[in-house]
TIMI-621195 format. One record per residue: x, y negated, z of N, C-alpha, C in turn. Coordinates in steps of 0.2 Angstrom, whole numbers, plus 5000, padded with zeros to 4 digits. Atoms other than C-alpha are relative to their C-alpha. Example, Ala and Ser with C-alpha at 12.3 -4.5 7.8 and 13.67 -1.06 7.14 Angstrom:
BEGIN
+------+------+------+-------+-------+-------+------+------+------+
: n_xx : n_yy : n_zz : ca_xx : ca_yy : ca_zz : c_xx : c_yy : c_zz :
+------+------+------+-------+-------+-------+------+------+------+
: 5004 : 5006 : 5000 :  5062 :  5022 :  5039 : 5004 : 4994 : 5000 :
: 4996 : 5006 : 4999 :  5068 :  5005 :  5036 : 4996 : 4995 : 5003 :
+------+------+------+-------+-------+-------+------+------+------+
END
This chain:
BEGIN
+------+------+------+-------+-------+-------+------+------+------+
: n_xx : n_yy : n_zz : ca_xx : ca_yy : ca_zz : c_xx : c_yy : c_zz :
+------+------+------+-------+-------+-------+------+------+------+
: 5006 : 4998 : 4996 :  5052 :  4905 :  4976 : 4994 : 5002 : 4995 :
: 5004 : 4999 : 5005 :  5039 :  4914 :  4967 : 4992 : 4996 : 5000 :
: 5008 : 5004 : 5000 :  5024 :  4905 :  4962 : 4993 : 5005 : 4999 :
: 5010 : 4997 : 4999 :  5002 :  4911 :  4964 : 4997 : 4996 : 4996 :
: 5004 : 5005 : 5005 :  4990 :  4904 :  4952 : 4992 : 5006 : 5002 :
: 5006 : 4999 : 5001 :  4971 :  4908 :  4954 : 4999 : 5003 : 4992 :
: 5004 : 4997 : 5006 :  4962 :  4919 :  4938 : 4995 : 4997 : 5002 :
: 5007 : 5002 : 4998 :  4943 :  4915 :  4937 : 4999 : 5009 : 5004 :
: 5001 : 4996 : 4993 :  4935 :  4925 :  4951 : 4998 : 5006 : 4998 :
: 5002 : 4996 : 5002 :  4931 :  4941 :  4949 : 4993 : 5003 : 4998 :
: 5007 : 5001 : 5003 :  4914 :  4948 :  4939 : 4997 : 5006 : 5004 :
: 5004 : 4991 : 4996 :  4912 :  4966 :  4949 : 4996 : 4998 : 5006 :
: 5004 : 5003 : 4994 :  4898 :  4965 :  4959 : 5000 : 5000 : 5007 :
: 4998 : 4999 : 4992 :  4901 :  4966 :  4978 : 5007 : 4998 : 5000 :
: 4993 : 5000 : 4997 :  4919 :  4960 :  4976 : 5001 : 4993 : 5003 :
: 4998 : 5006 : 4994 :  4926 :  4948 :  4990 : 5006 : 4997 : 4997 :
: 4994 : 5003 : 4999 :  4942 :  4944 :  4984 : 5001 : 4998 : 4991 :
: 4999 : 5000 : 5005 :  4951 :  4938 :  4968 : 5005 : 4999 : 4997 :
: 4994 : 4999 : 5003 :  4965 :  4938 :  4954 : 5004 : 4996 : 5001 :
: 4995 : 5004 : 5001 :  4979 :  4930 :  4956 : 5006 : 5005 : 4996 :
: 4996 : 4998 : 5004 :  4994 :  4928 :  4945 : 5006 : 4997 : 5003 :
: 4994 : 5004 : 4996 :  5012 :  4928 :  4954 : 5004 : 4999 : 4994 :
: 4996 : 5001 : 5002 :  5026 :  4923 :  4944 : 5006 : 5003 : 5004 :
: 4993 : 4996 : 5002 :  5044 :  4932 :  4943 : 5003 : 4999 : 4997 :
: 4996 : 5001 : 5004 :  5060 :  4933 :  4939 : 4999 : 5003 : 4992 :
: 5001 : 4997 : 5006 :  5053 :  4945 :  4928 : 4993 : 5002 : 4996 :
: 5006 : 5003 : 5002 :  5039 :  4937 :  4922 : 4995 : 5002 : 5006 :
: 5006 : 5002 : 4997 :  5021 :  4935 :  4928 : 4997 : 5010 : 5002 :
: 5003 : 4994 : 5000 :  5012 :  4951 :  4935 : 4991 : 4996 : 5005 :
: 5004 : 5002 : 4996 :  4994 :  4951 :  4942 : 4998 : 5002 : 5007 :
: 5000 : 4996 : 4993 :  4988 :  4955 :  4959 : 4991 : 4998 : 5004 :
: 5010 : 5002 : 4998 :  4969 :  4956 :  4967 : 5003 : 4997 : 5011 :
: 4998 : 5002 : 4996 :  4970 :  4946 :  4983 : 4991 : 4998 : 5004 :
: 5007 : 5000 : 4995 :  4954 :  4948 :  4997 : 5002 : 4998 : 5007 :
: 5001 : 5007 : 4994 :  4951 :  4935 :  5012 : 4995 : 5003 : 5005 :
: 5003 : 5000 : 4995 :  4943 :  4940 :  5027 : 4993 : 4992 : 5000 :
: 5004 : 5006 : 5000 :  4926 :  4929 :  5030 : 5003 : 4995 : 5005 :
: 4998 : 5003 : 4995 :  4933 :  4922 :  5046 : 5004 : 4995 : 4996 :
: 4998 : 5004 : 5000 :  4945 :  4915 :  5035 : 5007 : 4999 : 4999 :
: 4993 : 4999 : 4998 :  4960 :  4921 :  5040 : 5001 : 5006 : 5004 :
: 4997 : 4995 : 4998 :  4970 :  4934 :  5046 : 5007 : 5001 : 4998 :
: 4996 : 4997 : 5002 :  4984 :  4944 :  5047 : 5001 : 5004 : 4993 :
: 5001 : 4998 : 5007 :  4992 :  4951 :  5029 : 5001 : 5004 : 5001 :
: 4996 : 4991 : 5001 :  4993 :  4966 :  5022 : 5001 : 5003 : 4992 :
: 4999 : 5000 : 5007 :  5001 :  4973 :  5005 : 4996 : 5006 : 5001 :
: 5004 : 4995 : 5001 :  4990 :  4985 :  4997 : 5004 : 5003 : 4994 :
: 4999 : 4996 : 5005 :  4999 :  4998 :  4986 : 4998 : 5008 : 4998 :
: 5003 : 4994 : 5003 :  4992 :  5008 :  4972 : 4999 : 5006 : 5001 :
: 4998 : 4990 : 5002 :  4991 :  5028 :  4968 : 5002 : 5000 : 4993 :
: 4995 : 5002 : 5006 :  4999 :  5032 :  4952 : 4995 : 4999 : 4994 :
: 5005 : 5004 : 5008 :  4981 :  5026 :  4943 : 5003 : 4996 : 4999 :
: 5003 : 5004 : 4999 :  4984 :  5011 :  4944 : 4996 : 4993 : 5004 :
: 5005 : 5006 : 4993 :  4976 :  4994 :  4952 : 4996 : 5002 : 4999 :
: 5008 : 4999 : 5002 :  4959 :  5001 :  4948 : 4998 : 4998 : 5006 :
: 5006 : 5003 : 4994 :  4943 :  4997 :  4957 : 5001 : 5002 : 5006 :
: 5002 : 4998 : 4995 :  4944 :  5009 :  4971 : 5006 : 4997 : 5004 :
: 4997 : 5001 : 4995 :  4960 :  5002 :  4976 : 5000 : 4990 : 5002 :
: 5004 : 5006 : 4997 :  4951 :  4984 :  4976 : 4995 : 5001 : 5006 :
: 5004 : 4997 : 4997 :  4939 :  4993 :  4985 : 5003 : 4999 : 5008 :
: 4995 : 4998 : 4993 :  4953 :  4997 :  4999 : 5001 : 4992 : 5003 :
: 5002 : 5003 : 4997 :  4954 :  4979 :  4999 : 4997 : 4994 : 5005 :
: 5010 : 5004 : 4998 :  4938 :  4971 :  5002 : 4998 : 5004 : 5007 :
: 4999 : 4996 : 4995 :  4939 :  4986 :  5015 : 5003 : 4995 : 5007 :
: 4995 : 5003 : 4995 :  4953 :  4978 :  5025 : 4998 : 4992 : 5000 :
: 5002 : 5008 : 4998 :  4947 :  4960 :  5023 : 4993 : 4999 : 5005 :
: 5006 : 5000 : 4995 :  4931 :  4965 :  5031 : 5002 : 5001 : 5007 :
: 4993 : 4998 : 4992 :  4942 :  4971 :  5045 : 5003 : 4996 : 5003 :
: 4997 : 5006 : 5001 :  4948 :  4953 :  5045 : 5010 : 5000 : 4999 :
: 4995 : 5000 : 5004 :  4964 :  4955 :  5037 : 5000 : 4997 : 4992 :
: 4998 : 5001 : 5006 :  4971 :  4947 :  5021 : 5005 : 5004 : 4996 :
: 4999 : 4995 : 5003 :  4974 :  4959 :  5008 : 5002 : 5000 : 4992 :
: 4995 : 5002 : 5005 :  4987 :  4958 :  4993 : 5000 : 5006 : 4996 :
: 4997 : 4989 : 5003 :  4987 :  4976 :  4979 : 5005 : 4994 : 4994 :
: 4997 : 5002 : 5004 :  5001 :  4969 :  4968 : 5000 : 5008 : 4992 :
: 5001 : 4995 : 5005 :  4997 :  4976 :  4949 : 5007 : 5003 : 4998 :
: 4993 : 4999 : 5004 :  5015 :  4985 :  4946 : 5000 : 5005 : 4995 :
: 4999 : 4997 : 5007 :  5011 :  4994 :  4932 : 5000 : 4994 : 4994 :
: 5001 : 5009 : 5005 :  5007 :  4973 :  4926 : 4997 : 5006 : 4993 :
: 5005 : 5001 : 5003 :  4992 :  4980 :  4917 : 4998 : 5006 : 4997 :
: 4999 : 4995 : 5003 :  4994 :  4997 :  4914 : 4993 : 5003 : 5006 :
: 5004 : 4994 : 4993 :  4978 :  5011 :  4923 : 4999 : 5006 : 4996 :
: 5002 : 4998 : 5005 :  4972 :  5025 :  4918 : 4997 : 5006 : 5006 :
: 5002 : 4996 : 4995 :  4961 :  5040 :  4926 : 5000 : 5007 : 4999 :
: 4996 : 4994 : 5000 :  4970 :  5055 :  4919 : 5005 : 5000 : 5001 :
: 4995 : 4998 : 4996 :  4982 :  5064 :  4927 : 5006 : 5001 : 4996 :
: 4992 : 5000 : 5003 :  4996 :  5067 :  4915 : 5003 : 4992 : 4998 :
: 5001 : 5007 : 5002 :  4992 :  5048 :  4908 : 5003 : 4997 : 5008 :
: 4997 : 5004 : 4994 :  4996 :  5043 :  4926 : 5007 : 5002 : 5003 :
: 4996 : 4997 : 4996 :  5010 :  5055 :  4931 : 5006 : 4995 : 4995 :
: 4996 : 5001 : 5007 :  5019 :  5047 :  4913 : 5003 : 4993 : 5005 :
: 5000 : 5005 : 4997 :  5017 :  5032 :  4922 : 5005 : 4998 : 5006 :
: 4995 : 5000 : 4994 :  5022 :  5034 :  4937 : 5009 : 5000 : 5000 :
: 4995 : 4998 : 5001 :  5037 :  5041 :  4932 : 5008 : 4994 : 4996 :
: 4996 : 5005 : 5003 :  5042 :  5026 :  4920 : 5001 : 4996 : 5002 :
: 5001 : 5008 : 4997 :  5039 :  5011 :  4932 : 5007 : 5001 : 5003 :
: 4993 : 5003 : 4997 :  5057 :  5003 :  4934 : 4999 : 4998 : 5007 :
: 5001 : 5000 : 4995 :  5060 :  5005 :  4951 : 5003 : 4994 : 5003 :
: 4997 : 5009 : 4998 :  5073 :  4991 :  4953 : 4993 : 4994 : 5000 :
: 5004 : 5005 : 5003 :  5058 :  4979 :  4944 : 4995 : 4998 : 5007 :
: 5008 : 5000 : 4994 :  5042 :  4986 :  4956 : 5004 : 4998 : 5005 :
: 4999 : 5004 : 4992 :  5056 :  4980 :  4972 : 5000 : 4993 : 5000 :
: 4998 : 5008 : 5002 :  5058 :  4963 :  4964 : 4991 : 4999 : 5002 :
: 5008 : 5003 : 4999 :  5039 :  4961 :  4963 : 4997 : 5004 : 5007 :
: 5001 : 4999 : 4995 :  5036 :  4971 :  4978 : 5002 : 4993 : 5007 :
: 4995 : 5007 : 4998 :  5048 :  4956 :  4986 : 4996 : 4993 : 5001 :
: 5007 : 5005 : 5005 :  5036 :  4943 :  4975 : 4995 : 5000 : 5004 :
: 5007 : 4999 : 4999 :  5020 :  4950 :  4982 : 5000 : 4998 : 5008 :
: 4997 : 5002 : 4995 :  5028 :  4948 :  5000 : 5000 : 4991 : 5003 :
: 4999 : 5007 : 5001 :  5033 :  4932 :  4998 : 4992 : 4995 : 5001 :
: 5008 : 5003 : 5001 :  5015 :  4925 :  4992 : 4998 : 5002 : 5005 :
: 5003 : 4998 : 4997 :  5007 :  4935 :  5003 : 5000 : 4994 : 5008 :
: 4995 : 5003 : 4992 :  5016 :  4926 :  5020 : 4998 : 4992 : 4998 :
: 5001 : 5006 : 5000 :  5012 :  4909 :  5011 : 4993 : 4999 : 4998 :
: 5002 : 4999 : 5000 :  4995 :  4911 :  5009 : 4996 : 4995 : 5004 :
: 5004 : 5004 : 4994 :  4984 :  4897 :  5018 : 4995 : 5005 : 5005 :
: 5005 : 4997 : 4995 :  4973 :  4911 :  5027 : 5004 : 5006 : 5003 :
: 4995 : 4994 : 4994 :  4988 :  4923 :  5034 : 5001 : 4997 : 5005 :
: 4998 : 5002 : 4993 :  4991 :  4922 :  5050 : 5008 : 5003 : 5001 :
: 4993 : 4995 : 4999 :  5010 :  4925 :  5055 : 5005 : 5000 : 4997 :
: 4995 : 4998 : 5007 :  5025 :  4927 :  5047 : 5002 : 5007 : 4999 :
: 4998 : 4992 : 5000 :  5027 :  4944 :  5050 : 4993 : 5003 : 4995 :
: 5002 : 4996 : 5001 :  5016 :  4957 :  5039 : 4999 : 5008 : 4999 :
: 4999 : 4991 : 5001 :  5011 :  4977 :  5035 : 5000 : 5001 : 4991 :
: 5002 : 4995 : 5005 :  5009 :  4987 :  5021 : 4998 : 5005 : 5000 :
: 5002 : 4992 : 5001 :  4999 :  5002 :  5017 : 4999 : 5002 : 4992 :
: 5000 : 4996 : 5007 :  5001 :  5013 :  5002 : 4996 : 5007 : 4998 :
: 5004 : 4993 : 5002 :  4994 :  5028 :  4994 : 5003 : 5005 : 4995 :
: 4996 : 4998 : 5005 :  5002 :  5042 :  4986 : 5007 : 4998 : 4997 :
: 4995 : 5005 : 4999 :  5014 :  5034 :  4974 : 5001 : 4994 : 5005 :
: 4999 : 5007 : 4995 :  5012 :  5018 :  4985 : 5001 : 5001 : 5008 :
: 4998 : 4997 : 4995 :  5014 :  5027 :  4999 : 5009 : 4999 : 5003 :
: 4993 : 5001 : 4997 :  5033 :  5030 :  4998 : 5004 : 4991 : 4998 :
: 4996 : 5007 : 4999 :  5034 :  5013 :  4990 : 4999 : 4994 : 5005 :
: 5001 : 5001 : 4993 :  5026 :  5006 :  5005 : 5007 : 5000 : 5005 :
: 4993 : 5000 : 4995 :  5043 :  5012 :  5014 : 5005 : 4997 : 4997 :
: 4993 : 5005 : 5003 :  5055 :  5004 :  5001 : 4996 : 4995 : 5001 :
: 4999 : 5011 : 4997 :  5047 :  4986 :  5003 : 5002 : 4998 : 5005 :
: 4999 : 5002 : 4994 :  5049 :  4989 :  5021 : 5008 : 4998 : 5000 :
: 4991 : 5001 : 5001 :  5069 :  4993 :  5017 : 5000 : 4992 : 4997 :
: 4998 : 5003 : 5003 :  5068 :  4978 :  5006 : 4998 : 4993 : 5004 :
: 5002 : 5005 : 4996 :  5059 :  4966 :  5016 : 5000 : 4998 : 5008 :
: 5000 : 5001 : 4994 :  5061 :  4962 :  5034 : 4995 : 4997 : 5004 :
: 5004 : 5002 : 4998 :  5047 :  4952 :  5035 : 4993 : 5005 : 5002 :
: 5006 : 4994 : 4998 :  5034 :  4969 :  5035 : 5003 : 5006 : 5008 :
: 5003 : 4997 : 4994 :  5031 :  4974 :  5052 : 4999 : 5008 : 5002 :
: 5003 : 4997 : 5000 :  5022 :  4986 :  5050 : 4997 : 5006 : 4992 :
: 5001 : 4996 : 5006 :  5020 :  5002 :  5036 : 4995 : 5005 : 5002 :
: 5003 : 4995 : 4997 :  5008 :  5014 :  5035 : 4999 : 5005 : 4992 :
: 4997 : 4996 : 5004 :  5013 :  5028 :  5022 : 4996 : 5007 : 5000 :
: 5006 : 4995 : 5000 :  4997 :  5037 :  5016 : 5003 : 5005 : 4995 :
: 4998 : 4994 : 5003 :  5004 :  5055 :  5009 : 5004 : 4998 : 4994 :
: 4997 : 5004 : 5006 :  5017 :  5044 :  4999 : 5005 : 5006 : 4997 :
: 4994 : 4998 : 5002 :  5028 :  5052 :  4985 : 5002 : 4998 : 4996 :
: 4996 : 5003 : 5006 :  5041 :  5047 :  4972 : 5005 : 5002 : 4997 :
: 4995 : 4996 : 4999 :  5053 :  5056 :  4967 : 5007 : 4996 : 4999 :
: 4992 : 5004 : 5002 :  5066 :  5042 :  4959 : 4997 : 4993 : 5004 :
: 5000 : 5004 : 4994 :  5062 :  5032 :  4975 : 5003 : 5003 : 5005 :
: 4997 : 4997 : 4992 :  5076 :  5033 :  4988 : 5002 : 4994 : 5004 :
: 5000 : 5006 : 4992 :  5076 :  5023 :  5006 : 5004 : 5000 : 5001 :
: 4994 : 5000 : 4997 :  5089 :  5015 :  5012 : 4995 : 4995 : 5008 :
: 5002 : 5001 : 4993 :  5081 :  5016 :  5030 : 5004 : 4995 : 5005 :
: 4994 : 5004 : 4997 :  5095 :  5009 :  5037 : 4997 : 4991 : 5002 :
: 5004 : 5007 : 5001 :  5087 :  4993 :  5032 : 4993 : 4996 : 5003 :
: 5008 : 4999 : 4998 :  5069 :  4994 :  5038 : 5001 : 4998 : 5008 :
: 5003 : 5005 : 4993 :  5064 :  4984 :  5055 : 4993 : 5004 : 5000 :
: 5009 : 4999 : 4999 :  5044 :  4990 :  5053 : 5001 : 5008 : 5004 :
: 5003 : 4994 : 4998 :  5035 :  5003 :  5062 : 4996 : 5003 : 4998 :
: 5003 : 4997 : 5005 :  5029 :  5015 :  5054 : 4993 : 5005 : 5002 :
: 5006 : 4995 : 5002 :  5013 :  5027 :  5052 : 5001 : 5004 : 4992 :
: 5001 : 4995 : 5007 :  5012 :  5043 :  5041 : 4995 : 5004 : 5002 :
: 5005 : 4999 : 5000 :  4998 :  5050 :  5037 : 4998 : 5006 : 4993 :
: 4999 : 4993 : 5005 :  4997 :  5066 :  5026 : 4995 : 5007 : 5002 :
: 5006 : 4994 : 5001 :  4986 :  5082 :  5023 : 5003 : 5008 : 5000 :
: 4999 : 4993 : 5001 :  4987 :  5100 :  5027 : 5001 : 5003 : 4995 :
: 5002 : 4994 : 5006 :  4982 :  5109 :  5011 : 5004 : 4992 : 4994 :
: 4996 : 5005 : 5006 :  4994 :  5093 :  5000 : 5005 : 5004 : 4996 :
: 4996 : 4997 : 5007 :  5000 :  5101 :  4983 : 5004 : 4996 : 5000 :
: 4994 : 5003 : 5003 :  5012 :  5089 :  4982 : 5006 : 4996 : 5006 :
: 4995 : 5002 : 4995 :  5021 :  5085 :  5000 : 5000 : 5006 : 5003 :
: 5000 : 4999 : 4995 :  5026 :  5098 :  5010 : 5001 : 5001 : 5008 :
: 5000 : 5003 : 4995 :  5024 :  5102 :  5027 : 5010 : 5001 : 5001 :
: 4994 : 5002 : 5001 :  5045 :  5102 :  5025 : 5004 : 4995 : 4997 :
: 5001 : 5006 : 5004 :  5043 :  5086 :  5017 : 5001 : 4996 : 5005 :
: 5001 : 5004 : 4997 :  5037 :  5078 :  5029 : 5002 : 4998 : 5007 :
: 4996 : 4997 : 4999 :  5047 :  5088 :  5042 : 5008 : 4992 : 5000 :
: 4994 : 5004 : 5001 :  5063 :  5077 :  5034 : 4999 : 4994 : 4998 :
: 5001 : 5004 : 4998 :  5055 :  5064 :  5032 : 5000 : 4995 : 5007 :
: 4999 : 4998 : 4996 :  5052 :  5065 :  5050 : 5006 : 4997 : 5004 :
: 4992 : 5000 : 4995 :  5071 :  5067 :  5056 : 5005 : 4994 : 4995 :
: 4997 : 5008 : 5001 :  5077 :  5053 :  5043 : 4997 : 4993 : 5002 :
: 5000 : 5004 : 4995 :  5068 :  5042 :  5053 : 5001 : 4999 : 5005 :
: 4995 : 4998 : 4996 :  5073 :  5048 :  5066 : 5006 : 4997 : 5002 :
: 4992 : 4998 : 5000 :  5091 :  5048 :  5062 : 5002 : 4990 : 4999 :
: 5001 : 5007 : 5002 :  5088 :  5028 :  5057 : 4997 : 4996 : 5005 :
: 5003 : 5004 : 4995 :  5080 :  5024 :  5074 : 4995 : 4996 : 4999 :
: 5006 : 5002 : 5001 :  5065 :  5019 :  5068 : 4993 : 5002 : 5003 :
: 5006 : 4998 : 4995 :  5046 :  5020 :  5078 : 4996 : 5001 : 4994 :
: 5003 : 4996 : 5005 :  5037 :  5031 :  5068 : 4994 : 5007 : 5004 :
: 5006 : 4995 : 4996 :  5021 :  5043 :  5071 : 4998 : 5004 : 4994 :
: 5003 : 4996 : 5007 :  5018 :  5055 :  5056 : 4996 : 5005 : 5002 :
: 5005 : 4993 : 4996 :  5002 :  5064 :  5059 : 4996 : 5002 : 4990 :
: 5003 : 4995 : 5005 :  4995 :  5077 :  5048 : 4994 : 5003 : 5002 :
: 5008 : 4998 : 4998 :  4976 :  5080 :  5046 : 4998 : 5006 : 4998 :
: 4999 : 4994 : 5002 :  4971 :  5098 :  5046 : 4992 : 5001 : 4993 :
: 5005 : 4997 : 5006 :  4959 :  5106 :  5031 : 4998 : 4992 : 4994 :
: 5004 : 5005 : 5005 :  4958 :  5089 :  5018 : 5008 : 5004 : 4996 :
: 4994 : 4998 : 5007 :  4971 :  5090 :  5001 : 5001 : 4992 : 4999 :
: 4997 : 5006 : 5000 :  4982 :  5076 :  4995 : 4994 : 4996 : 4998 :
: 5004 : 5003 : 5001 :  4972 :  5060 :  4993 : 4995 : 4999 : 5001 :
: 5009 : 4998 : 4995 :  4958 :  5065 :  5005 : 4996 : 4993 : 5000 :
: 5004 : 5006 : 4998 :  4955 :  5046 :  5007 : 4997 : 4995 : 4997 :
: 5003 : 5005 : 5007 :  4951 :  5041 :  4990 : 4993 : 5001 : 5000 :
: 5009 : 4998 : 5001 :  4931 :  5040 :  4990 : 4999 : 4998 : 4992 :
: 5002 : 5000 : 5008 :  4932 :  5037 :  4969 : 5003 : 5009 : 4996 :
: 4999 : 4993 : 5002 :  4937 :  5056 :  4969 : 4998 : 5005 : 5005 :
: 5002 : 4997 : 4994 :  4925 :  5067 :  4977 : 5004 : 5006 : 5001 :
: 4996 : 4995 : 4999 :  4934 :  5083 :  4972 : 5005 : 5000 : 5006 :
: 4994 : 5000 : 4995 :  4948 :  5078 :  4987 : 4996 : 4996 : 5006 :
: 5000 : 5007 : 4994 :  4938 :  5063 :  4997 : 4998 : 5005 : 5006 :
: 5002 : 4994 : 4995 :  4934 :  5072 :  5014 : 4999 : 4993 : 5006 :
: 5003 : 5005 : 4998 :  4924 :  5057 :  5021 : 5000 : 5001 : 5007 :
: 4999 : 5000 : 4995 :  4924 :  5062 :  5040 : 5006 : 5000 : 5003 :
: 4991 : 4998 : 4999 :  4943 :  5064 :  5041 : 5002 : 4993 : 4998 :
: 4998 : 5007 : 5002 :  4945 :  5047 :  5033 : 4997 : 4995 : 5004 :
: 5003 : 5005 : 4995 :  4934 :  5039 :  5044 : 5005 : 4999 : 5006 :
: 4997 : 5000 : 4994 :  4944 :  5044 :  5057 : 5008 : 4998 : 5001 :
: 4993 : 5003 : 5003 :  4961 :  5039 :  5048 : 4999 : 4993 : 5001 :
: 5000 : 5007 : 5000 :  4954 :  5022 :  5045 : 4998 : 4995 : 5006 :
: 4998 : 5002 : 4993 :  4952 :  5020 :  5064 : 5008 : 5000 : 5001 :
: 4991 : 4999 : 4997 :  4970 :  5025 :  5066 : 5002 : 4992 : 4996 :
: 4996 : 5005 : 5002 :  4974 :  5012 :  5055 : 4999 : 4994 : 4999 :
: 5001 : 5005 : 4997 :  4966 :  4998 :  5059 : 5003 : 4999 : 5008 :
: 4995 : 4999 : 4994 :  4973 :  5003 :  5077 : 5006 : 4997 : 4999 :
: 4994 : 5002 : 5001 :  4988 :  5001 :  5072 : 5003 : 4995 : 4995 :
: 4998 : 5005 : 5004 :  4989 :  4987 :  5060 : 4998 : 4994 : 5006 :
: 5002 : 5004 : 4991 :  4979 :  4978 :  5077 : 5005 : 4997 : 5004 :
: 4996 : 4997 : 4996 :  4992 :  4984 :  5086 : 5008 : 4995 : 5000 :
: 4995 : 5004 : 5004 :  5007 :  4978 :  5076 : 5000 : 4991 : 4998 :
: 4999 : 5008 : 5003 :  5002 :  4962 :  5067 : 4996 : 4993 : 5003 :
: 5003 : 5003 : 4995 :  4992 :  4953 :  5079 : 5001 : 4999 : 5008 :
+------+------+------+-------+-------+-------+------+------+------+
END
């Protein structure tokens, strides 16, 4: 059973939540972990982009705790960020995907034992990378209810849908360099084909990653407003 240990609390100012450290077959990895004030909530895993844990995707969950949700980002680079784009893409590229599902599993685990979850069931929401990995935890856990698959992709990540029980949200960009809409398309028909409850909407005129507010160049703030109502809806919806 994987073990959770408290870090000292975190020093950023405005932040709600804080570090924990799970233990693994495959050693220790860290993970940022924000509490609703109420106290409790339903869970939700929060996975990275291919920076890395960075702030903003702390950010995302001080977000959802506000929201009253319990909110879990598991660090699967275990300690690696960085905020250029070749440095991340390297990244991305090398993170052993067997590993990230074992701690994907891990972070699952903790999450569900949590004294302020509600539930045994949980979601997940990803971004980019964490996007599609978002849908392999679902494969891999039965426990997530609920996925919500923000313009995920990966290329040496493949789904064995077959396995997946959650219901799904996708959530993807018009003018995205790196999904097409034939991407999305087959995506689409393999869940489909998998019997899965699934809703992939595409928002018109943002670019991949419209939702990230730590990068103006793409953030498209009225579009995301309107996302993070969907997504609340349907985490609502689902886990409660």
């Amino acid at each position: 059973m994987p073990m959770a240990r408290e870090r000292e609390p975190m020093s950023e100012t405005g932040r709600s939540g804080v570090d924990i450290e799970i233990e693994s077959e495959d050693g220790s990895f860290l993970a940022y972990l924000a509490t609703p004030a109420s106290g409790s909530g339903p869970g939700l895993v929060v996975l990275q982009e291919w920076w890395g844990l960075v702030p903003q995707i702390r950010d995302v969950c001080d977000r959802l705790a506000r929201e009253g949700f319990v909110a879990l980002a598991p660090d699967l680079y275990r300690g690696d960020s960085t905020m250029d784009p070749g440095e991340a893409g390297r990244l991305m590229m090398e993170l052993e995907i067997p590993r990230a599902g074992r701690d994907l599993v891990c972070a699952v685990d903790v999450l569900r034992r949590q004294p302020a979850t509600d539930g045994s069931k949980v979601g997940c929401i990803g971004f980019c990378m964490g996007g599609k990995l978002a849908l392999h935890a679902a494969c891999l856990c039965p426990e997530i209810a609920a996925v919500v698959d923000c313009y995920g992709v990966h290329p040496k990540v493949a789904l064995d849908l077959a396995a997946c029980q959650a219901k799904i949200l996708g959530i993807f960009a018009e003018n995205d360099e790196f999904i097409s809409s034939a991407d999305v398309q087959i995506l689409s028909e393999a869940l489909e084909k998998a019997s899965l409850e699934a809703k992939l909407l595409t928002y018109v005129g943002v670019q991949h990653a419209f939702l990230n507010d730590a990068r103006p160049e793409v953030f498209d703030a009225e579009t995301a407003a309107e996302v993070w109502r969907d997504v609340h809806t349907f985490f609502e919806a689902e886990l409660r």
